[in-house]
N, C-alpha and C positions, 0 to 999 in steps of 0.2 A: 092450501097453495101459498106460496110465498110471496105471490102478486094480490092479492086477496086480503083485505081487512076487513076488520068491525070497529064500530065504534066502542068505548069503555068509556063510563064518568067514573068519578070518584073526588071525593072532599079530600085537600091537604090542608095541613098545616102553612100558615104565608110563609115563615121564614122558610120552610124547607120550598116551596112556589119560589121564592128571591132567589134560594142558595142555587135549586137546577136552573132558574133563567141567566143566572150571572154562569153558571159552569156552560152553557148552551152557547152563551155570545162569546166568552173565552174560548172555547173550540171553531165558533161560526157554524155553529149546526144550528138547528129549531129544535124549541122543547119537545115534540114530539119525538125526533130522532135518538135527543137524549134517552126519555121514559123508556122507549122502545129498547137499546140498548142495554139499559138497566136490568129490563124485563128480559131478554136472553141469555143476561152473565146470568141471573137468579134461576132460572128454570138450567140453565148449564149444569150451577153448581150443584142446587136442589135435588133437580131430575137427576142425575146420579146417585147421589144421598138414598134417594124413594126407589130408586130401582135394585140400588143393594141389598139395602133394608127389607125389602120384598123378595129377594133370591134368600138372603137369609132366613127369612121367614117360612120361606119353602121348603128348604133346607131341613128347619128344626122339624117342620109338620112331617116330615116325610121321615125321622129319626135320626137325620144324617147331622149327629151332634161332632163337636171336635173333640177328642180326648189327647189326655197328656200322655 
């Protein structure tokens, strides 16, 4: 549900920690809004990528190759 979280930890790098705090108060968001954001464009882009990838992969299993 989209109202709904969990918590995540994870270790970064400081300078990349500075770079999202300075892009966080340049927008007026909180870092969490940032990361969160971040984490949508990537699964956006990704999750299409893995879901192609996986039709095609269907595709081949089942014979249905492309010929010229």
């Amino acid at each position: 549900m989209a109202n709904e979280s969990t918590r995540v930890s994870f270790m970064i790098d400081p300078d990349k920690r500075d770079s999202l705090d300075k892009i966080a108060c340049a927008y007026g968001k909180n870092l969490g809004t940032i990361i969160n954001e971040a984490i949508n464009q990537y699964i956006d882009i990704h999750g299409r990528h893995a879901s192609l990838a996986q039709i095609e992969a269907d595709a081949a299993e089942d014979g249905d190759f492309a010929t010229d």
